[in-house]
C-alpha positions in Angstrom: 15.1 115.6 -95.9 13.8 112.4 -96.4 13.1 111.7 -100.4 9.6 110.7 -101.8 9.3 107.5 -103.8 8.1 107.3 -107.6 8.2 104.4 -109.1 7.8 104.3 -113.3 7.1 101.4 -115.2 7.2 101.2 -118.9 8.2 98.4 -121.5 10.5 100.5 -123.2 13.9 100.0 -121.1 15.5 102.7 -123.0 13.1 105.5 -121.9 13.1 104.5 -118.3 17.3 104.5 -118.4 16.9 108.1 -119.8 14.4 109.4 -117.5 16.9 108.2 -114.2 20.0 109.4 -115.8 18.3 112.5 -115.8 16.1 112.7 -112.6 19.5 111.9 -110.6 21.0 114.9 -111.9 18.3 117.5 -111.5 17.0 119.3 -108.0 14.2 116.7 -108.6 16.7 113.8 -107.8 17.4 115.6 -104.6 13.3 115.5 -103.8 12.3 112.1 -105.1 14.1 108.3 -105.3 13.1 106.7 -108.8 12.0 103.1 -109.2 11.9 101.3 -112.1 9.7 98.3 -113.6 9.4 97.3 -117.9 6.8 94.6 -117.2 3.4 94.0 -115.6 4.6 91.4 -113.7 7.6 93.1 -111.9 5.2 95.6 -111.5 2.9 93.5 -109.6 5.8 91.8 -107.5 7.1 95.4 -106.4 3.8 96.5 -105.2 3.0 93.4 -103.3 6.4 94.2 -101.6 5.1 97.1 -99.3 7.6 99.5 -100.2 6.2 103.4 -99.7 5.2 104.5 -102.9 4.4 108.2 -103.0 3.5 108.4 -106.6 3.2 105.4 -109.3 3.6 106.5 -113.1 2.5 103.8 -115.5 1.7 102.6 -118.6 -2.0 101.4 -119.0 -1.5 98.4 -120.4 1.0 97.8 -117.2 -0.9 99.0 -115.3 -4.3 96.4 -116.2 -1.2 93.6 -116.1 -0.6 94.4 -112.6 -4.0 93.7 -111.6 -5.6 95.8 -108.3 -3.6 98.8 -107.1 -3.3 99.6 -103.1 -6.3 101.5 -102.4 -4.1 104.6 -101.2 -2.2 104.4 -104.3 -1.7 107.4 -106.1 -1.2 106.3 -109.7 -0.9 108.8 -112.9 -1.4 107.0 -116.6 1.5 107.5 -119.0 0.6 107.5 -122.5 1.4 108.5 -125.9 -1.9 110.4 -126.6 -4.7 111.7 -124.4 -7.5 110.0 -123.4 -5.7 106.6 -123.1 -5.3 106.7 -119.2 -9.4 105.2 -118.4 -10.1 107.7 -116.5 -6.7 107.8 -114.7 -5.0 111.6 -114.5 -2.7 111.4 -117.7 0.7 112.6 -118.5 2.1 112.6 -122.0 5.1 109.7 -122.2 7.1 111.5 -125.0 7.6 115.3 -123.9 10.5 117.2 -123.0 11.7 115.5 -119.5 11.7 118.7 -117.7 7.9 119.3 -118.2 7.4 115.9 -117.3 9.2 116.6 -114.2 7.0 119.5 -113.3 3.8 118.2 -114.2 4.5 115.1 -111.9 5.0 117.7 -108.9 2.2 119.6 -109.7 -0.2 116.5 -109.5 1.8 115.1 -105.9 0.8 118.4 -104.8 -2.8 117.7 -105.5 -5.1 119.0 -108.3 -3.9 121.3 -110.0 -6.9 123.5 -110.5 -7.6 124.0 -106.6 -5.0 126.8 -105.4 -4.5 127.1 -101.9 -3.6 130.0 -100.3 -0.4 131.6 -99.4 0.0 130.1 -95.5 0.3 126.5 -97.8 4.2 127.3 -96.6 5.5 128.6 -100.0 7.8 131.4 -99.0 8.0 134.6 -101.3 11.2 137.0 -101.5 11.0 140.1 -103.2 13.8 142.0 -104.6 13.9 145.7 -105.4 16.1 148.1 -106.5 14.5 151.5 -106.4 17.3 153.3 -108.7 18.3 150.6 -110.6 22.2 149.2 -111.3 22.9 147.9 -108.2 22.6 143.6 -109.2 19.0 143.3 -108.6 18.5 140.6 -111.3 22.3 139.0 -110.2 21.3 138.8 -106.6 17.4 137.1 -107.7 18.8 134.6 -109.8 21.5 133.5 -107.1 19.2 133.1 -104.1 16.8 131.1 -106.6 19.9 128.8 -107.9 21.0 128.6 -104.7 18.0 126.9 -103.2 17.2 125.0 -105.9 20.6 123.4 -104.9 19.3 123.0 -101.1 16.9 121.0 -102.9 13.7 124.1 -102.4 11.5 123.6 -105.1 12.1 127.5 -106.7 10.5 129.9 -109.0 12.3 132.5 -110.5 9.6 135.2 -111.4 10.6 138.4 -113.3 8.2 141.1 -113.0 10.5 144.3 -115.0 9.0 146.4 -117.6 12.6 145.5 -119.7 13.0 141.6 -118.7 15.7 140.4 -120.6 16.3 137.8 -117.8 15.8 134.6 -120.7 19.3 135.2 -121.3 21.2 134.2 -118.1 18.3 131.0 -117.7 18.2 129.7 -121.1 21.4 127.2 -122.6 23.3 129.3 -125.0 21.4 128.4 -129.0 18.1 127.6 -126.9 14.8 128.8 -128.8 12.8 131.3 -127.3 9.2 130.0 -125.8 6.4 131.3 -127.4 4.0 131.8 -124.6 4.8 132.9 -121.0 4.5 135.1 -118.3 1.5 136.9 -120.5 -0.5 134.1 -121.2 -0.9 133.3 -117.3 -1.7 136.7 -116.4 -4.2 136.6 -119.3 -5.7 133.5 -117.9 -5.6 135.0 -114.3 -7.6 138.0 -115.9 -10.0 136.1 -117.9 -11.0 134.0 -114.5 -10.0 130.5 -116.1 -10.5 127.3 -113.8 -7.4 125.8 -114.9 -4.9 128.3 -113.2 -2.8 125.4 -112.2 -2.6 123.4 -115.5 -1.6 126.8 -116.9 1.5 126.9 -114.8 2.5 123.8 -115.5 2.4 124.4 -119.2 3.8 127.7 -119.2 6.8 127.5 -116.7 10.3 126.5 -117.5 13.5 125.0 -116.1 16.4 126.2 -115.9 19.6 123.9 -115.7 22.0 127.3 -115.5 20.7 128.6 -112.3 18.5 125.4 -111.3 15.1 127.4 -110.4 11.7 127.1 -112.5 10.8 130.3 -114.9 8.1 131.5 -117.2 9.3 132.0 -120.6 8.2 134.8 -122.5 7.8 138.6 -120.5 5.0 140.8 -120.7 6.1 144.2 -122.6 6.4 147.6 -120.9 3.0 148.2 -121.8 1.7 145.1 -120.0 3.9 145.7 -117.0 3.4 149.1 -116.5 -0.6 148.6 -116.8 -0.4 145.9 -114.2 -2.2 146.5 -111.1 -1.9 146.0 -107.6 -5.1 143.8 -107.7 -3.1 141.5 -110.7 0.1 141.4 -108.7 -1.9 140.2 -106.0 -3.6 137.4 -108.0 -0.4 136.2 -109.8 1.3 136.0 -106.3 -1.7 134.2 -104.8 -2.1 132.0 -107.9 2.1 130.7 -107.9 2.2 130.5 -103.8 -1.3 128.2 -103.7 -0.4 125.6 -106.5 1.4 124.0 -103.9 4.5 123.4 -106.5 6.9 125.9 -105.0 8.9 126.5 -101.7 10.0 129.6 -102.8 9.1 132.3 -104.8 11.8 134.9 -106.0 10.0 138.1 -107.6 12.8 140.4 -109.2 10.9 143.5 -109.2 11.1 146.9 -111.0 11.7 149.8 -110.2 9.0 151.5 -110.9 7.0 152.2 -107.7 3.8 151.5 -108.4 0.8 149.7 -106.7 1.5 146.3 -108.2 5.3 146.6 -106.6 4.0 147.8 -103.4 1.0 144.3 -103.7 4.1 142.3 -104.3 5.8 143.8 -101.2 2.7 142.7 -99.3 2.7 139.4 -100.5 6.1 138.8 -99.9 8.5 137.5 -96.5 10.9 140.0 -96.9 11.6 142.4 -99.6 15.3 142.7 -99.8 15.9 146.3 -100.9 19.2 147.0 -102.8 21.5 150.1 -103.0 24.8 150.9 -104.0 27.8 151.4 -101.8 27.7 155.5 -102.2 26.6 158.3 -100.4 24.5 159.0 -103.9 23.0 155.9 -104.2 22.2 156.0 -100.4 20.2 158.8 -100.9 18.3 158.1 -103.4 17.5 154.8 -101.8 16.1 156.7 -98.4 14.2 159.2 -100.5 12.1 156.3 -102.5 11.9 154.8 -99.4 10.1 158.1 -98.0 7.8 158.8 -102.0 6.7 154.9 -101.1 5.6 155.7 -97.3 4.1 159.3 -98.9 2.0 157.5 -101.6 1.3 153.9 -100.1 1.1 154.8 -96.2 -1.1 151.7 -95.1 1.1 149.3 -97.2 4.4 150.4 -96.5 3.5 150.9 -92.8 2.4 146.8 -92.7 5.7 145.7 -94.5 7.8 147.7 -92.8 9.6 144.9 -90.5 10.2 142.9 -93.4 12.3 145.4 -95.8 15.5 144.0 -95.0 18.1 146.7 -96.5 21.2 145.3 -98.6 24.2 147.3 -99.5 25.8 146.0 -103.2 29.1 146.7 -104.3 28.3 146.4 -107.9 29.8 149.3 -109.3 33.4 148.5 -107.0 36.7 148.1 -108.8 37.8 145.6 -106.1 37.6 142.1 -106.8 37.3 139.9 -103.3 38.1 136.5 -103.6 37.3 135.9 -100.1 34.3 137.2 -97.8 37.0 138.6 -95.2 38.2 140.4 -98.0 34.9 141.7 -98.8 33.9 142.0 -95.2 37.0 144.4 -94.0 36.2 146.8 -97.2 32.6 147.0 -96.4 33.7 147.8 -93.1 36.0 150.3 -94.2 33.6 151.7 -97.0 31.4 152.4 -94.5 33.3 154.3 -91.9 34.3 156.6 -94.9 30.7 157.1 -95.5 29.1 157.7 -92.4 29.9 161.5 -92.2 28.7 162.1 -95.5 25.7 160.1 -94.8 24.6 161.8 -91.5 25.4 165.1 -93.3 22.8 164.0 -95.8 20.5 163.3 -93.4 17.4 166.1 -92.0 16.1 165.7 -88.4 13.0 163.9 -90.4 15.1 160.9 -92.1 16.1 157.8 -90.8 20.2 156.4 -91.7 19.3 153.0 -93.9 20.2 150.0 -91.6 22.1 147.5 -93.9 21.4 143.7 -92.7 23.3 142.7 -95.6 26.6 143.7 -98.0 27.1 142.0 -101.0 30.9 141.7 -102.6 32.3 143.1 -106.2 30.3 140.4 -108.6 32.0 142.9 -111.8 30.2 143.4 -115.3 29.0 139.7 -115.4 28.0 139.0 -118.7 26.2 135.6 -117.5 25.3 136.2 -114.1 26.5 131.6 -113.6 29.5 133.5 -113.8 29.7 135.2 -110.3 33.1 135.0 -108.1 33.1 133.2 -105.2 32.9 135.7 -102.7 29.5 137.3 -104.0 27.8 133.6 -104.2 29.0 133.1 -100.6 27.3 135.9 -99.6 24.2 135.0 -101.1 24.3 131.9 -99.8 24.7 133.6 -96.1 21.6 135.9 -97.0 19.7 133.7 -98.1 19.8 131.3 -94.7 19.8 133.9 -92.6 16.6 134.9 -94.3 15.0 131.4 -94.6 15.8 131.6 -90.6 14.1 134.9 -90.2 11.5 134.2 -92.1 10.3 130.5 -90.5 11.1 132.1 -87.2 8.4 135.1 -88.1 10.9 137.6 -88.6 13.9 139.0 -90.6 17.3 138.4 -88.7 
């Protein structure tokens, strides 16, 4: 994937040394090619060079020293307070490099305030786990770190009524953000204009698991009084900014209608259970209270509910996927007679696409083995696949 071209200029030599250092090693190195200039004049000399330029960040008073800009030049003003850019779209010099980061992707993508809709190509997996236990949260945060490292532009969004997900994206002594996930669904609500300079101020990055976040989680209350018609709105809201590949919604398990609206919105919806004949069952008989209650919706996303066996609770560590592999393998032959022995003539045996290995009682989820982050890694292409090919497989 060919790299987009931003060049920076600012007198101060330090800053621009800082902002490289850091740009090459963050997913945004792996996007864009940084190009430095401290003066008007080598400002000026650059330009009149013809080299692509995708996005030029600048100082104003660079920017008036390097007379006339390209008339297809995209240019942003960098300054220390707002309303210094003469008419220019601004962004703040001195703020916390991530946030920079993100607020120069959000305006390559265009204005932020005009969302376009989901077909803009941003893919959305969903992640459920009807019983709970079974390395929902685990799995969500390794397909989003994982892509982030394929370079995808990620979101990790946490929809559970106890999200304690902060934890495993935050560095260890890192202060909690004030405003979050809540604020943007209050905007949402409210009908604000400026969905998409919400975002950008509310969002987060993660260096642990490499994927974008929103800080601070609704409550219970707030979750459990979402509706299908809010789900809908956040999802439409995060897939049209045009800042995101991919958008990985670790779901609840309540089954309600904003879980079944994120289902809707979503790829695939990877749908966990344990490796037992319990768990199994359970799985298959929310399966069936979802068709029961939500018949049109569950009916549309049917031929994307891609099931996925986890061997969370497993006393076996692999350290290989053969090892993992011949288990499953074996797991499941065991099981099979006491599955079809659960099953009535009305029920359907749950058709696993995927089996995840022993990831253990994780206390940072960075800390998977091998063998579980290699399986991820095979899920999630072989769902990128299904999905750009317009179907799971």
């Amino acid at each position: 994937m060919a790299r987009l071209e931003l060049v920076v200029a600012a007198r101060e030599g330090e800053y621009v040394r800082r902002l490289s250092e850091y740009v090459r090693e963050s997913p945004f190195g792996q996007r864009w090619r940084i190009t430095s200039c401290t003066s008007g004049d080598s400002l000026r000399q650059y330009l009149k060079g013809g080299y692509p330029v995708h996005l030029l960040l600048a100082q104003p008073v660079l920017l008036m020293e390097a007379g006339e800009l390209p008339s297809d030049m995209t240019a942003i003003a960098l300054v220390r307070r707002k309303g210094e850019g003469d008419g220019l779209p601004e962004l703040l010099q001195y703020q916390p490099l991530p946030e920079l980061l993100a607020c120069i992707e959000a305006l390559h993508a265009g204005k932020p305030d005009r969302l376009r809709l989901h077909d803009s190509g941003t893919a959305i997996l969903a992640v459920y786990d009807p019983v709970g236990g079974a390395g929902k949260t685990t799995c969500s945060l390794w397909l989003a770190r994982l892509a982030g490292e394929r370079g995808k532009r990620t979101l990790y969004l946490n929809l559970e009524r106890y999200n304690t997900s902060e934890l495993q994206l935050q560095e260890r002594d890192a202060s909690s953000q004030e405003e979050g996930l809540e604020a943007l669904l209050y905007a949402l609500k409210a009908g604000k204009p400026d969905l998409g300079e919400q975002i950008v101020r509310l969002r987060r990055y993660s260096r642990i698991m490499k994927t974008d976040y929103f800080g601070e989680a609704p409550g219970p209350e707030e979750r459990t009084a979402m509706t299908g018609e809010d789900a809908d709105l956040l999802l439409q809201a995060l897939a049209g900014c045009g800042m995101y590949d991919l958008i990985i919604a670790d779901l609840d398990s309540l089954l309600d209608e904003a879980t079944v609206a994120v289902w809707s919105r979503s790829d695939a919806v990877c749908w966990l259970s344990e490796a037992s004949p319990s768990s199994m069952k359970k799985s298959r008989l929310a399966l069936k209270e979802a068709k029961r209650r939500y018949p049109k919706a569950v009916e549309a996303v049917k031929g994307r509910i891609v099931h996925v066996r986890s061997h969370c609770r497993q006393s076996e560590v692999f350290q290989t996927v053969g090892e993992w592999r011949s288990v499953s393998e074996s797991v499941l032959h065991r099981t099979k007679e006491a599955q079809d022995q659960d099953l009535t003539h009305n029920e359907e045996p749950l058709s696993y696409a995927f089996h995840l290995p022993h990831a253990g009682a994780l206390i940072q989820a960075s800390d998977a083995p091998t063998a579980y982050i290699r399986a991820i890694g095979d899920m999630l292409e072989r769902l990128e696949k299904g999905i750009s090919s317009g179907g799971q497989g």
